[in-house]
Jmol script that loads the backbone (N, CA, C; Angstrom):
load data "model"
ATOM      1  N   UNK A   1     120.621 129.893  45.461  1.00  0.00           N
ATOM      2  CA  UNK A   1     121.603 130.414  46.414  1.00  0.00           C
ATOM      3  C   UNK A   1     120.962 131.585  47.153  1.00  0.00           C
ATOM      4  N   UNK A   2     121.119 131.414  47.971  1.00  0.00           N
ATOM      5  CA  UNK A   2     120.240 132.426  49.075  1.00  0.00           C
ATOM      6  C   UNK A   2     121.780 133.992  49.604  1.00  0.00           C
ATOM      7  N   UNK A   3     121.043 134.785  50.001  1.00  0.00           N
ATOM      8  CA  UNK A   3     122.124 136.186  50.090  1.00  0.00           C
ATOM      9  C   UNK A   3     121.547 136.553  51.587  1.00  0.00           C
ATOM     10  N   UNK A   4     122.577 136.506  52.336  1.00  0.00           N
ATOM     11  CA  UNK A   4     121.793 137.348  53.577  1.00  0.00           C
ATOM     12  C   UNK A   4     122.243 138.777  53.508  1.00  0.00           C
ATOM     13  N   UNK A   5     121.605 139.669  54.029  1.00  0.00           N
ATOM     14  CA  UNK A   5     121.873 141.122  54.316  1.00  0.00           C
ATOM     15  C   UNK A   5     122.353 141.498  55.232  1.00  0.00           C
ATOM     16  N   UNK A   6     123.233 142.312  55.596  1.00  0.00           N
ATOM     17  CA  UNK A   6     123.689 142.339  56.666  1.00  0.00           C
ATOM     18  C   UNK A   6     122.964 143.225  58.182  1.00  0.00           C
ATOM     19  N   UNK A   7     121.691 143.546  57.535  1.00  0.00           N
ATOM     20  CA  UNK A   7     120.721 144.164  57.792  1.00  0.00           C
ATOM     21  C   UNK A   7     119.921 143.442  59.025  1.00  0.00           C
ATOM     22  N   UNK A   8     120.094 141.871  58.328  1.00  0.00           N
ATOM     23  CA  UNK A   8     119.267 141.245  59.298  1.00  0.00           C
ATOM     24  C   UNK A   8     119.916 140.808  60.674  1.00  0.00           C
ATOM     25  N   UNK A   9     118.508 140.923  61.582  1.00  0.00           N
ATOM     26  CA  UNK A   9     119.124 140.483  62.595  1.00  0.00           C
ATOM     27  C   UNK A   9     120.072 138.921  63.136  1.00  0.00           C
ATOM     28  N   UNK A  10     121.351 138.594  63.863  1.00  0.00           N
ATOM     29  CA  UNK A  10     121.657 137.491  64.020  1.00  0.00           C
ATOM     30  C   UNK A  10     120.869 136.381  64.140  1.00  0.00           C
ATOM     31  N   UNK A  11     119.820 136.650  64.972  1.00  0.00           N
ATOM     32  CA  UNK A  11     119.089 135.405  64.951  1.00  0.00           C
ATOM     33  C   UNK A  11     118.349 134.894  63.632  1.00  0.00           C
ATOM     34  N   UNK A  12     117.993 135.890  62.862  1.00  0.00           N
ATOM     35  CA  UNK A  12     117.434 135.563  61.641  1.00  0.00           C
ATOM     36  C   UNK A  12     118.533 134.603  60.722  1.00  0.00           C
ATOM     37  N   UNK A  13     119.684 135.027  60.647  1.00  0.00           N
ATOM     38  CA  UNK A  13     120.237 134.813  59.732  1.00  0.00           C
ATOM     39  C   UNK A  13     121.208 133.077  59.935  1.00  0.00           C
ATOM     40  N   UNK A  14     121.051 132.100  59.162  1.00  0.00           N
ATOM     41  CA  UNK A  14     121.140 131.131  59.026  1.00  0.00           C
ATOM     42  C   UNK A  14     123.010 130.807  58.898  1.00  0.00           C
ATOM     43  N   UNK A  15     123.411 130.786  59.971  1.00  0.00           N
ATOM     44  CA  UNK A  15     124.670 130.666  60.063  1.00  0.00           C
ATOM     45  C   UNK A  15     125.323 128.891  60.284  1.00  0.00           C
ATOM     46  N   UNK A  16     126.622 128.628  60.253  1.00  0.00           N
ATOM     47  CA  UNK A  16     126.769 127.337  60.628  1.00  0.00           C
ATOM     48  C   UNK A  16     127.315 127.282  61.954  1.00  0.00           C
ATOM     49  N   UNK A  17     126.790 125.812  62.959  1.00  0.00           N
ATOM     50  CA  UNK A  17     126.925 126.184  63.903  1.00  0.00           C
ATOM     51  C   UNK A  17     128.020 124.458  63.772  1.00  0.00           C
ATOM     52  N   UNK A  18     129.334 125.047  64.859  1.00  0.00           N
ATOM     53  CA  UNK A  18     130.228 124.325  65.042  1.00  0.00           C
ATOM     54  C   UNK A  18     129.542 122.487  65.823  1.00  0.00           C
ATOM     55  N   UNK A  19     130.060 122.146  65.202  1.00  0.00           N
ATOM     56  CA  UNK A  19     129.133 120.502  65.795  1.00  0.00           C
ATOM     57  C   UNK A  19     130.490 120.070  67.031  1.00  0.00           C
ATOM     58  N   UNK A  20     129.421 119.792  67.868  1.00  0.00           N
ATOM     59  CA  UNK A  20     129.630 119.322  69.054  1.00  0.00           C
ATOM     60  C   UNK A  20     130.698 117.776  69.349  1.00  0.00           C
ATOM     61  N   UNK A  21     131.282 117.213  70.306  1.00  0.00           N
ATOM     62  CA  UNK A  21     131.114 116.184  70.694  1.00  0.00           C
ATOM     63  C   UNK A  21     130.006 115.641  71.190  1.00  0.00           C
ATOM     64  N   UNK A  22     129.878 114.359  70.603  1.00  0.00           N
ATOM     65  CA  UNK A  22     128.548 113.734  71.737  1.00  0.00           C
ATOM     66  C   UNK A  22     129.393 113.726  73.024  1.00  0.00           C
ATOM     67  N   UNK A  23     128.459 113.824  73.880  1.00  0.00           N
ATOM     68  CA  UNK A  23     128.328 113.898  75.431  1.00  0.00           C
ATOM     69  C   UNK A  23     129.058 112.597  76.024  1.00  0.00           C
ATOM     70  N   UNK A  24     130.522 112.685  77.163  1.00  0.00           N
ATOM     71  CA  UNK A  24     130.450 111.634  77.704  1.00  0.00           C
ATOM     72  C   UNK A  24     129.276 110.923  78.357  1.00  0.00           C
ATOM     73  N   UNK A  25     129.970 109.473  77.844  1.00  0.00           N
ATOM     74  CA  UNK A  25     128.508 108.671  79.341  1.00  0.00           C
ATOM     75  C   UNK A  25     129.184 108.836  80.598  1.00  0.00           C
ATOM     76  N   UNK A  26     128.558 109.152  81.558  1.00  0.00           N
ATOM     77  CA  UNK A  26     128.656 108.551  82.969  1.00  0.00           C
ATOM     78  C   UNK A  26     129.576 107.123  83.245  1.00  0.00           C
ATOM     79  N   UNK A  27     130.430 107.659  84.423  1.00  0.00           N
ATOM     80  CA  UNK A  27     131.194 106.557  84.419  1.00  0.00           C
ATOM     81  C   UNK A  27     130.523 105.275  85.194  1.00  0.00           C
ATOM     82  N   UNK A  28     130.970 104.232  85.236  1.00  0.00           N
ATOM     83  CA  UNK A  28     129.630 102.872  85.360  1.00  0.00           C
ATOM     84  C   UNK A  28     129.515 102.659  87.083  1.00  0.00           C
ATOM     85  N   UNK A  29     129.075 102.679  87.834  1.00  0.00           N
ATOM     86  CA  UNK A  29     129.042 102.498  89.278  1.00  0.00           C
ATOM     87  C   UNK A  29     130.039 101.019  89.406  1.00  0.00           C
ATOM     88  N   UNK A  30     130.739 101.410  90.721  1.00  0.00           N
ATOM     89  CA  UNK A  30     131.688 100.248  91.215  1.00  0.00           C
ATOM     90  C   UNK A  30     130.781  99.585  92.429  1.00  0.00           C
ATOM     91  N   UNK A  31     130.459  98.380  92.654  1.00  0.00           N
ATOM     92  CA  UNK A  31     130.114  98.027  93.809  1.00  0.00           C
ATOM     93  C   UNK A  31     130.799  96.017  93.971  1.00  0.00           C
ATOM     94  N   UNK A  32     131.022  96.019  95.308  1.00  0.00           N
ATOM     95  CA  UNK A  32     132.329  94.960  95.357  1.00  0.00           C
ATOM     96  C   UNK A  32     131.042  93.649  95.541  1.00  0.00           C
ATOM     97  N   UNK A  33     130.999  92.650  94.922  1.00  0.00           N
ATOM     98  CA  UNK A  33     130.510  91.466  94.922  1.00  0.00           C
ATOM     99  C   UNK A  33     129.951  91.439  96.932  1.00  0.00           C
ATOM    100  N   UNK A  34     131.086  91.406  97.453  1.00  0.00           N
ATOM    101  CA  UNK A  34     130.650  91.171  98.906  1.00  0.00           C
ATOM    102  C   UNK A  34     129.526  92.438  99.540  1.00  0.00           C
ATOM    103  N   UNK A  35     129.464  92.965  99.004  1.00  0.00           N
ATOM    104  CA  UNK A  35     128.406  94.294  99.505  1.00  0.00           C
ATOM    105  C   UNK A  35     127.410  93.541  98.808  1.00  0.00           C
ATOM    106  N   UNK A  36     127.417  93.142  97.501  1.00  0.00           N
ATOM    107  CA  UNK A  36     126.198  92.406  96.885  1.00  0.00           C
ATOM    108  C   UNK A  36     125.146  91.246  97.399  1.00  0.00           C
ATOM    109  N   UNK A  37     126.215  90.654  97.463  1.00  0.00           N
ATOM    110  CA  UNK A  37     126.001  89.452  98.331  1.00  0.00           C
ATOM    111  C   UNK A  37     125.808  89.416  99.899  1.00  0.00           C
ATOM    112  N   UNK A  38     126.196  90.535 100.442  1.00  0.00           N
ATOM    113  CA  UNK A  38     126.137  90.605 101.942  1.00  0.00           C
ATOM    114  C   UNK A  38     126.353  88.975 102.715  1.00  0.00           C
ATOM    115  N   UNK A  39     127.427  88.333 102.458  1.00  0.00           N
ATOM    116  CA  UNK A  39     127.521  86.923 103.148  1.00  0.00           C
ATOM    117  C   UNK A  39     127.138  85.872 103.017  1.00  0.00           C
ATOM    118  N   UNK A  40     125.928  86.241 101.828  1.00  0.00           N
ATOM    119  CA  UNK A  40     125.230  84.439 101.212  1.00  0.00           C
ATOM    120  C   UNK A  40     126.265  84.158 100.048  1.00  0.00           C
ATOM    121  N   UNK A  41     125.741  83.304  99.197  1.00  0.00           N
ATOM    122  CA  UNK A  41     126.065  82.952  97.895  1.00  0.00           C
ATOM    123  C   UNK A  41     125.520  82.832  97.031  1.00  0.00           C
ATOM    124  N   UNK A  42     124.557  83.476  97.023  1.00  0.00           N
ATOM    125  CA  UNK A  42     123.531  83.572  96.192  1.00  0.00           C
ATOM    126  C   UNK A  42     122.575  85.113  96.211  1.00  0.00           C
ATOM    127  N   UNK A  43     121.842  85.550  95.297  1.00  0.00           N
ATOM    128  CA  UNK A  43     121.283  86.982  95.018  1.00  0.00           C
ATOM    129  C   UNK A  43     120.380  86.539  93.914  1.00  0.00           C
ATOM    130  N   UNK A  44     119.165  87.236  93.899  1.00  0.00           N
ATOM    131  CA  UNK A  44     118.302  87.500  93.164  1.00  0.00           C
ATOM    132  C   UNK A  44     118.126  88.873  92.648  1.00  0.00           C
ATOM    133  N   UNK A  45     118.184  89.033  91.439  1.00  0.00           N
ATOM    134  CA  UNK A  45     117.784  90.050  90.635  1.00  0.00           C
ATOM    135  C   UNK A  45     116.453  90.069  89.832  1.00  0.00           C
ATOM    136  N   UNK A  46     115.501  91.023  90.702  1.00  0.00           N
ATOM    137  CA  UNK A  46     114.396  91.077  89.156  1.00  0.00           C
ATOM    138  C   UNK A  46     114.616  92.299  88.117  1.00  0.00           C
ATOM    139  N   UNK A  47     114.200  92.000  87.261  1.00  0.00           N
ATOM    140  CA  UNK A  47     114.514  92.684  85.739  1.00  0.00           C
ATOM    141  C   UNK A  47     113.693  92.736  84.897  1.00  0.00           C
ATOM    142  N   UNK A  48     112.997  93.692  84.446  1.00  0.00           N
ATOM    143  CA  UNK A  48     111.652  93.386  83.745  1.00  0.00           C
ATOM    144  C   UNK A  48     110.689  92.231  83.943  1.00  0.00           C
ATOM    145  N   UNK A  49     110.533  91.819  85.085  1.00  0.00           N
ATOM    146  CA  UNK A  49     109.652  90.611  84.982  1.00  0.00           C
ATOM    147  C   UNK A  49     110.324  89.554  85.035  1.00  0.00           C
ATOM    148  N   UNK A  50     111.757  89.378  84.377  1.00  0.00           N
ATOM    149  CA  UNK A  50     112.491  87.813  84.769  1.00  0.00           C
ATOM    150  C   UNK A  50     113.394  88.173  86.139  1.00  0.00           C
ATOM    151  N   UNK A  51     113.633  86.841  86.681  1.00  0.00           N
ATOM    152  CA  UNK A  51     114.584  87.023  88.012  1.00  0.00           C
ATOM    153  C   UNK A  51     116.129  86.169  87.167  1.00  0.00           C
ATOM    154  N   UNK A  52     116.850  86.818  87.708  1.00  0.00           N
ATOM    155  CA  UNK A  52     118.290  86.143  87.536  1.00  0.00           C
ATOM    156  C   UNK A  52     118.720  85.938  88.834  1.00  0.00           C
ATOM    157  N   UNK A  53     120.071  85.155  88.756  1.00  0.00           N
ATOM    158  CA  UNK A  53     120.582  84.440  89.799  1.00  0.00           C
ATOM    159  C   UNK A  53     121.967  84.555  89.795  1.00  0.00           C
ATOM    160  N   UNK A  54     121.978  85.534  90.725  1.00  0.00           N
ATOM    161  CA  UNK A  54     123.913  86.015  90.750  1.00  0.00           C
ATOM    162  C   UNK A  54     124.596  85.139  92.017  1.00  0.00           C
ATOM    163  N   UNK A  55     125.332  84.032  91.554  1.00  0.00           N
ATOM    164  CA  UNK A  55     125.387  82.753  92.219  1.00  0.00           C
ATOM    165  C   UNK A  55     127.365  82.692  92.843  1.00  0.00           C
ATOM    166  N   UNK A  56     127.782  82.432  93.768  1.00  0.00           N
ATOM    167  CA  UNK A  56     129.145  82.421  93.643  1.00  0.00           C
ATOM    168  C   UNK A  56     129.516  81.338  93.870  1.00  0.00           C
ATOM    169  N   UNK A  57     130.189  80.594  93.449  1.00  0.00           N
ATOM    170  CA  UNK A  57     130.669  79.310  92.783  1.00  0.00           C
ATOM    171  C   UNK A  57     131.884  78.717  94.017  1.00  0.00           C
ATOM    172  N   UNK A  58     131.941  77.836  93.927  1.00  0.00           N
ATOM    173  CA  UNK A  58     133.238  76.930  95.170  1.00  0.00           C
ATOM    174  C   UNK A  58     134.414  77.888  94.917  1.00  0.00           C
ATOM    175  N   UNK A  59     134.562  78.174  93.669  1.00  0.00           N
ATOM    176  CA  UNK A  59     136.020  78.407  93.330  1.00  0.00           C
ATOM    177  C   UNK A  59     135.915  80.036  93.004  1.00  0.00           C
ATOM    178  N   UNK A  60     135.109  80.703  93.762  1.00  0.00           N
ATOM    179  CA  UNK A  60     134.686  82.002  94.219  1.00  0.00           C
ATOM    180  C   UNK A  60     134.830  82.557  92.979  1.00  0.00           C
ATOM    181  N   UNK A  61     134.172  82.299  91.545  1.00  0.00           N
ATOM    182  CA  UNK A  61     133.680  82.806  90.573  1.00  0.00           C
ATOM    183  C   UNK A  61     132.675  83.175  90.672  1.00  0.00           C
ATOM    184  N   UNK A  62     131.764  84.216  90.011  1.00  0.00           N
ATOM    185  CA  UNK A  62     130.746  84.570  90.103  1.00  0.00           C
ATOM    186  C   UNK A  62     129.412  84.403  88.592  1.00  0.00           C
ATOM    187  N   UNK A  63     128.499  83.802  88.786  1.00  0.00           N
ATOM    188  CA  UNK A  63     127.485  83.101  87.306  1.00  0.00           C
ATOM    189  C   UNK A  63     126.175  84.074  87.630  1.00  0.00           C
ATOM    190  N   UNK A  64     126.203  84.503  86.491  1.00  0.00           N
ATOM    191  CA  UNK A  64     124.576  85.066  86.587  1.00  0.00           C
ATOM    192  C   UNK A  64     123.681  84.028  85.704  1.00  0.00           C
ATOM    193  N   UNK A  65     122.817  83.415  86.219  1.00  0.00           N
ATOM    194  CA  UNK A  65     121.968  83.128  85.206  1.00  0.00           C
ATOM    195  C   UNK A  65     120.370  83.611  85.337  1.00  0.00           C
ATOM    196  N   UNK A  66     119.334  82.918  84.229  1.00  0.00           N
ATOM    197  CA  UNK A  66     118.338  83.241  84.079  1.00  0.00           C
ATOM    198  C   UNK A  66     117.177  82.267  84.717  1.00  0.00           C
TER     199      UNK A  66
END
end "model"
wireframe off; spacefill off
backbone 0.3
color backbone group
């Protein structure tokens, strides 16, 4: 069991320090499919080296694939 003195300075002395919240994340960016797409139906994404394919469908669903 260790004794501090009151001698020592604050910084010396080994106090408990109140624990934090972790940090919100950042809220996620909004961007509308049609800005994406700018008028095609189709988009390419590269991503580490693979391309995906953000595709919009007859029935104006939207498919990413690989």
């Amino acid at each position: 069991m260790s004794v501090l003195s009151l001698r020592q300075p604050l910084s010396s002395r080994s106090l408990p320090r109140p624990s934090l919240p972790p940090p919100m994340p950042a809220p996620a960016r909004h961007v509308s499919s049609h800005a994406l797409l700018a008028g095609e139906r189709e988009l390419v994404i590269r991503h580490q080296g693979s391309e995906y394919h953000l595709r919009l469908t007859r029935n104006d669903k939207l498919i990413l694939t690989k």
